[in-house]
C-alpha positions in Angstrom: -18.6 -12.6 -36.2 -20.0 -9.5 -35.7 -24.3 -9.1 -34.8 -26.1 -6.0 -34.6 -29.1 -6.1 -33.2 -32.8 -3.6 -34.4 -35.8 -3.7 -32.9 -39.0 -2.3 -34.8 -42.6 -2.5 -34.4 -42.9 -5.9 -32.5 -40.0 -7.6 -34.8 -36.4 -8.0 -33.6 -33.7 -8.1 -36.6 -30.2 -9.9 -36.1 -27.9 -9.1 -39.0 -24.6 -11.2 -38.9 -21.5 -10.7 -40.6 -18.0 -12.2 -41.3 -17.2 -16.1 -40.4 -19.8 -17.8 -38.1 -17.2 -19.6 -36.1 -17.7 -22.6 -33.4 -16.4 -19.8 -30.7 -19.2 -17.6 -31.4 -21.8 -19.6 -31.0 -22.8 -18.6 -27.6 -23.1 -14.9 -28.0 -25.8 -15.7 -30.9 -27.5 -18.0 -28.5 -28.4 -15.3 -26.3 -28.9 -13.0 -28.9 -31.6 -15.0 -29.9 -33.0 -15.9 -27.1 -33.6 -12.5 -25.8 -35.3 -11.5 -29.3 -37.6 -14.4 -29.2 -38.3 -13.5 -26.0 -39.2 -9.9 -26.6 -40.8 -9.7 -30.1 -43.5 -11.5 -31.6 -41.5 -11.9 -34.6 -37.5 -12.7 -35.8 -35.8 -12.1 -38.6 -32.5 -13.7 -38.5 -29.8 -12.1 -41.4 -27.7 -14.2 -42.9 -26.7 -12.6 -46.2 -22.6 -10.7 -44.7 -22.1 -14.0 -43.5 -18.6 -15.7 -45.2 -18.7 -19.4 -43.7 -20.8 -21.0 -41.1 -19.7 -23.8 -38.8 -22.5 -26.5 -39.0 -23.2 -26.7 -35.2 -24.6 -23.1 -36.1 -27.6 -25.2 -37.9 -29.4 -27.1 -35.0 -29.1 -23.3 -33.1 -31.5 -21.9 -36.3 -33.3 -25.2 -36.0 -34.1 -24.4 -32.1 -34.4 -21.0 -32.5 -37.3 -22.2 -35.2 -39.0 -24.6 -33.1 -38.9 -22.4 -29.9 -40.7 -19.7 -32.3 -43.3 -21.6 -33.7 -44.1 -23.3 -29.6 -44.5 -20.2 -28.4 -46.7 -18.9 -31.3 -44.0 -16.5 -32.9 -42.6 -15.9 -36.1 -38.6 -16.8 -37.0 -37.3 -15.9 -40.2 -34.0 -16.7 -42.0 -33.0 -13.9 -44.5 -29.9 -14.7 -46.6 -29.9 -18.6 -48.0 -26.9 -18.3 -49.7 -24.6 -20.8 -51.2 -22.7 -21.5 -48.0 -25.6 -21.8 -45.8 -27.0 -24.4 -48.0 -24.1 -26.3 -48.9 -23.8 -26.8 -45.1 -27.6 -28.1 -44.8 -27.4 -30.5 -47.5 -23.9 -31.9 -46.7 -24.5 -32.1 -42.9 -28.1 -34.0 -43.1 -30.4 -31.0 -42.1 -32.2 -31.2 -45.1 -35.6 -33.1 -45.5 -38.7 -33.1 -46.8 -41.0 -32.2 -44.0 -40.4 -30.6 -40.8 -40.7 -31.4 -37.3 -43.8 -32.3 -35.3 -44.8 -28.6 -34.3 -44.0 -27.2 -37.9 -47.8 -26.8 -38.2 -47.1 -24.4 -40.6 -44.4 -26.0 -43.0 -42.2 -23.0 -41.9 -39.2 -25.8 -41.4 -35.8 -24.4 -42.2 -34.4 -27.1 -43.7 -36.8 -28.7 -45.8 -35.3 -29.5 -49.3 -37.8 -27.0 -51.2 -37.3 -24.2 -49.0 -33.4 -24.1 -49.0 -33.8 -24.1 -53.2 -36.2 -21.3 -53.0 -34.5 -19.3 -50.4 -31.5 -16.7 -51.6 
């Protein structure tokens, strides 16, 4: 996996590319930590991604929540067929979101992952 990393007007972007792998995971943890830290918004991109391990899923889901706690914004660019196969076959998807998804921003709700490409 490779992640680059722009900052721009308050908004941290993380563009990913090649095979989100179970070995990986930790570099993209702090990757978004730090952004979440330091921006008021997130834009995580998903669309040079080839395959994505499922424990990858309850990292965007945290990343989410975190965001939406600490009254930020978290955005997932690039719903593509691989990223939703592993939502619906792994459980993630439902029809509302958690408790402090005020704003039905929830990544995994069943509407957004058909809208989302």
């Amino acid at each position: 996996m490779e992640i680059e990393i722009r900052r721009k007007k308050g908004t941290s972007y993380i563009f990913l590319k090649g095979m989100l792998e179970l070995e990986s995971i930790s570099s993209l943890k702090a990757a978004l930590q730090d952004a979440i830290k330091r921006s008021r918004a997130t834009v995580l991109d998903l669309r040079d991604v080839e395959r994505i391990h499922f424990s990858y899923l309850p990292l965007f889901c945290s990343a989410h929540k975190t965001s939406v706690l600490d009254g930020r914004l978290f955005h997932l660019v690039g719903f593509t067929d691989a990223l939703r196969r592993a939502v619906m076959t792994s459980g993630f998807s439902h029809e509302s979101g958690c408790c402090p998804d005020i704003n039905q921003s929830c990544l995994w709700r069943a509407e957004q992952c058909l809208m989302m490409a």
